[in-house]
N, C-alpha and C positions, 0 to 999 in steps of 0.2 A: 504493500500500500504506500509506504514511503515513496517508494521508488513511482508509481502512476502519479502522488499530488506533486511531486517535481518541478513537471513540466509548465506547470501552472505560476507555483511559490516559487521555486528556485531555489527554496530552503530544506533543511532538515528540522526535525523537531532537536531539541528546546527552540523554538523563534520567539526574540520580543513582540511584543501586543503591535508598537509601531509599524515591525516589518512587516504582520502578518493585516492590518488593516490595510498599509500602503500596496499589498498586493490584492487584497480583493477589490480595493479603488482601482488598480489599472485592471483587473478582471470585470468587473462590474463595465469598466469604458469599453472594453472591445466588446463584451457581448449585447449590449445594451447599443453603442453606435452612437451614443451622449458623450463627447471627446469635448466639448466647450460648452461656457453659461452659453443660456439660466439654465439646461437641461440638466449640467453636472451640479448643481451650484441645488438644485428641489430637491422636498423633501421626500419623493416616492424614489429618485436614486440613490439620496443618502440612507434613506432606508433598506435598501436594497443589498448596498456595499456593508450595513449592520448585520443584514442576515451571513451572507456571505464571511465575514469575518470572523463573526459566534460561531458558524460550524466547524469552518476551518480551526479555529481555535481549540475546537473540542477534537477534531480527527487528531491536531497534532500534541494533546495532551495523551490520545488514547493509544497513540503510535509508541511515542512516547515512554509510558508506563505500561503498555499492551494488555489495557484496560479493555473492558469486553465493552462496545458499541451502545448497550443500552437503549435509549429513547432517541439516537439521534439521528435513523431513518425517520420517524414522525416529525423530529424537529423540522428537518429537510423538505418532507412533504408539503407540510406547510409552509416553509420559506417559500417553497416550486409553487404556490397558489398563491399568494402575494406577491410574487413576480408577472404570473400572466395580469390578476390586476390592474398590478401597476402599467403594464409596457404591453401588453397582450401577449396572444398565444400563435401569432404570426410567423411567416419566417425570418424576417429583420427584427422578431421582438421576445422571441421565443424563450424562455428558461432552460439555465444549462441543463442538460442531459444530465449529467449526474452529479448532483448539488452537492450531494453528502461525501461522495470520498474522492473529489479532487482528479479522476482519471480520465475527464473529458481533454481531448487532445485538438486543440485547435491546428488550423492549417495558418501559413505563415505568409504573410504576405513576402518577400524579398527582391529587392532592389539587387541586380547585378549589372553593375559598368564595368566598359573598356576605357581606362582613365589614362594623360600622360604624367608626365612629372609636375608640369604647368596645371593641373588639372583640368584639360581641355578633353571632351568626351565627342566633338564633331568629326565625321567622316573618319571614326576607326579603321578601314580599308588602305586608306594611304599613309597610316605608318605604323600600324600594329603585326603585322604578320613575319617582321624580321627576328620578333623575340617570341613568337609563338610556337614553344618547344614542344617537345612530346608530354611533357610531364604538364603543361599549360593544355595541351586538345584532350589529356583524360580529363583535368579536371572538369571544362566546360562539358564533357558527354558525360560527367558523372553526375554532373547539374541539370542537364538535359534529359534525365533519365530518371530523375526524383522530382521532375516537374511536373505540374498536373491540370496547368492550366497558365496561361501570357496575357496579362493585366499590360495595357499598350496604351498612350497617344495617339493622338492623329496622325504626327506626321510621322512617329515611326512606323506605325500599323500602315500606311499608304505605302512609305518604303519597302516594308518587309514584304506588304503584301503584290507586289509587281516584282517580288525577285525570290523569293523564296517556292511560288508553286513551280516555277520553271526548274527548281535543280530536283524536283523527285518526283514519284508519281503521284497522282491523285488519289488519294485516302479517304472519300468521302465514303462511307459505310465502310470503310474495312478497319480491321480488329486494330487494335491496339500496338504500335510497335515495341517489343521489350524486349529485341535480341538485342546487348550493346557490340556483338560482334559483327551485325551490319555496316558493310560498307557505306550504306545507305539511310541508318538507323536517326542521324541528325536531322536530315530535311525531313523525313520521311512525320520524324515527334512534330518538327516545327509545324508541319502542311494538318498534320493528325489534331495535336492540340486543341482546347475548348482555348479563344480570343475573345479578349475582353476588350472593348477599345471605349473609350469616352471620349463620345462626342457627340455636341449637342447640334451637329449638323450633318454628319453620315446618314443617311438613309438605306442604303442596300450595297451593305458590303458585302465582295465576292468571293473573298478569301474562304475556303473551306472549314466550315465550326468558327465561325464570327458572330460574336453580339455586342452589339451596342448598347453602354451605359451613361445616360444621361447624368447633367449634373446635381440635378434636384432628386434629393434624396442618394447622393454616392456613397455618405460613408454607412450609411443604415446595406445599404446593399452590398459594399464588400465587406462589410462585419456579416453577413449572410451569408458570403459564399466563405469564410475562414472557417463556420462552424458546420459546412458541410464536410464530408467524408472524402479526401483524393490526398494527394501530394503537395506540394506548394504552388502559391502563385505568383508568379516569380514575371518583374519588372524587368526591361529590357527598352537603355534609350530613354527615352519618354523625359526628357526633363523635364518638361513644364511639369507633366502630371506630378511627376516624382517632388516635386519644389511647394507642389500646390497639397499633396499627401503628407507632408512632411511632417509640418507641425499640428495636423490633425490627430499623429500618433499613431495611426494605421499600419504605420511600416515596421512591422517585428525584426525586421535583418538589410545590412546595406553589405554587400559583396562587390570592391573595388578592386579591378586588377591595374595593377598601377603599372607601367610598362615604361621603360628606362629612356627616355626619350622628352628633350621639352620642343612641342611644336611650334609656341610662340604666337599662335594664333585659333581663331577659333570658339564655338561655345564652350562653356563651362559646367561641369552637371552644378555647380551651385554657384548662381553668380551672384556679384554685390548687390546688397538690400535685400537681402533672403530672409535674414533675421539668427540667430544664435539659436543652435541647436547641439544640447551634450548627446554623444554616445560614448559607448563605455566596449571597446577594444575586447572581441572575444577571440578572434584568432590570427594568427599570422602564415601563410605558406608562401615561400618562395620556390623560383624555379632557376634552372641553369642560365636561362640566356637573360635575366636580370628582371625578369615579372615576377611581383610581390604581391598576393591577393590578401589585401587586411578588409578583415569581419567583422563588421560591428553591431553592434545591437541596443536599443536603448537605453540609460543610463539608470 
């Protein structure tokens, strides 16, 4: 049981009152999709993050001491029916799965850029490929292969989508790609993929598994599709969107491969007047020909 609430807290029992509140507030924002006032700021969310914290609190006293459970499936039950209440019993409003022991697994939203030294992320094509070693094409096919859906911009989804059907076949009804010994198995995910693109002027896109997500009501809907059931959904490009998700809180992971090279010109994945945003350094891989992918994740 320790080991499923995890994923969630980040902690182990003994945890202070503090930690264990401050993480069912950021638990309460994702699943909820209330990331700013007045929504976080009322009293049926702060209510919400109370129930959430008193259960937690008693799982990780019962882990703990391996205290026997007691009354606190009923406790849960009823927290789960003052949540629909409060938020309803919809898909963007729905109570966690499993209130009481923590082992609901959300899907992850994640940002991954092609960055240089200058931190310019425009036309990766003309200078990324001279340090794209072998140990740099496993990693992105081993990202491509735990993906489970591409959260896109306009203008990158327009890009991708005039260049990416042309290098494999068409996928549209066919199974799922999961041999990563395919020659073919890269375009093959890209063409396959469920595509999420936002925009509030696409009409009929032709890319194969394309939907389009307006901007009213966005973060209620990708806090909907995290507590669905797949792999991750994983960012590619998209700065504006990426810039405009940012300080919404949305984005659980940023994957930067930083590539040994200043091009001097160019967009920026975060340019001036963004505003100040902390993350907190989860990992570091480097590769032989000078590409360093640092990990990071909320603070």
């Amino acid at each position: 049981m320790c080991r499923n609430i995890r994923p969630l807290y980040n902690f182990e029992p003994p945890a202070p009152e503090e930690e264990v509140r401050a993480a069912a507030l950021q638990y309460v924002r994702k699943i909820s999709g209330f990331t700013k006032p007045p929504m976080a700021n009322d009293a049926a969310f702060q209510a919400a993050v109370d129930d959430i914290a008193r259960i937690s609190a008693r799982l990780l006293s019962e882990l703990e001491t391996n205290a026997a459970p007691k009354d606190r499936e009923i406790e849960a039950a009823k927290a789960r029916e003052r949540w629909v209440q409060r938020f309803g019993r919809g898909r963007f409003g729905g109570p966690p799965h499993d209130l009481m022991n923590g082992s609901m697994k959300m899907r992850k939203i994640v940002v991954t850029e092609f960055l240089s030294l200058d931190g310019v992320k425009e036309s990766p094509h003309e200078w990324h490929f001279p340090f794209f070693d072998e140990g740099a094409q496993k990693y992105k096919l081993n990202e491509v292969m735990n993906t489970g859906a591409l959260l896109l911009g306009r203008v990158t989804y327009d890009g991708f989508a005039a260049a990416w059907p042309d290098r494999g076949e068409a996928m549209a009804g066919k199974p799922e790609p999961l041999n990563p010994e395919s020659e073919t198995v890269f375009q093959d995910r890209f063409n396959w993929l469920p595509k999420y693109v936002v925009s509030d002027s696409l009409t009929d896109p032709s890319w194969n598994n394309s939907h389009v997500l307006r901007g009213e009501n966005l973060m209620q809907v990708l806090n909907g599709l995290k507590q669905e059931e797949g792999k991750d959904i994983v960012i590619h490009g998209s700065g504006q969107l990426v810039n405009s998700l940012m300080p919404e809180g949305v984005i659980d992971e940023y994957r930067l491969m930083v590539h040994p090279i200043v091009v001097g010109k160019g967009q920026r994945l975060f340019p001036e007047g963004l505003g100040s945003t902390t993350l907190r350094l989860a990992d570091v891989t480097s590769y032989d020909k000078g590409i360093v992918v640092l990990t990071y994740a909320p603070a």
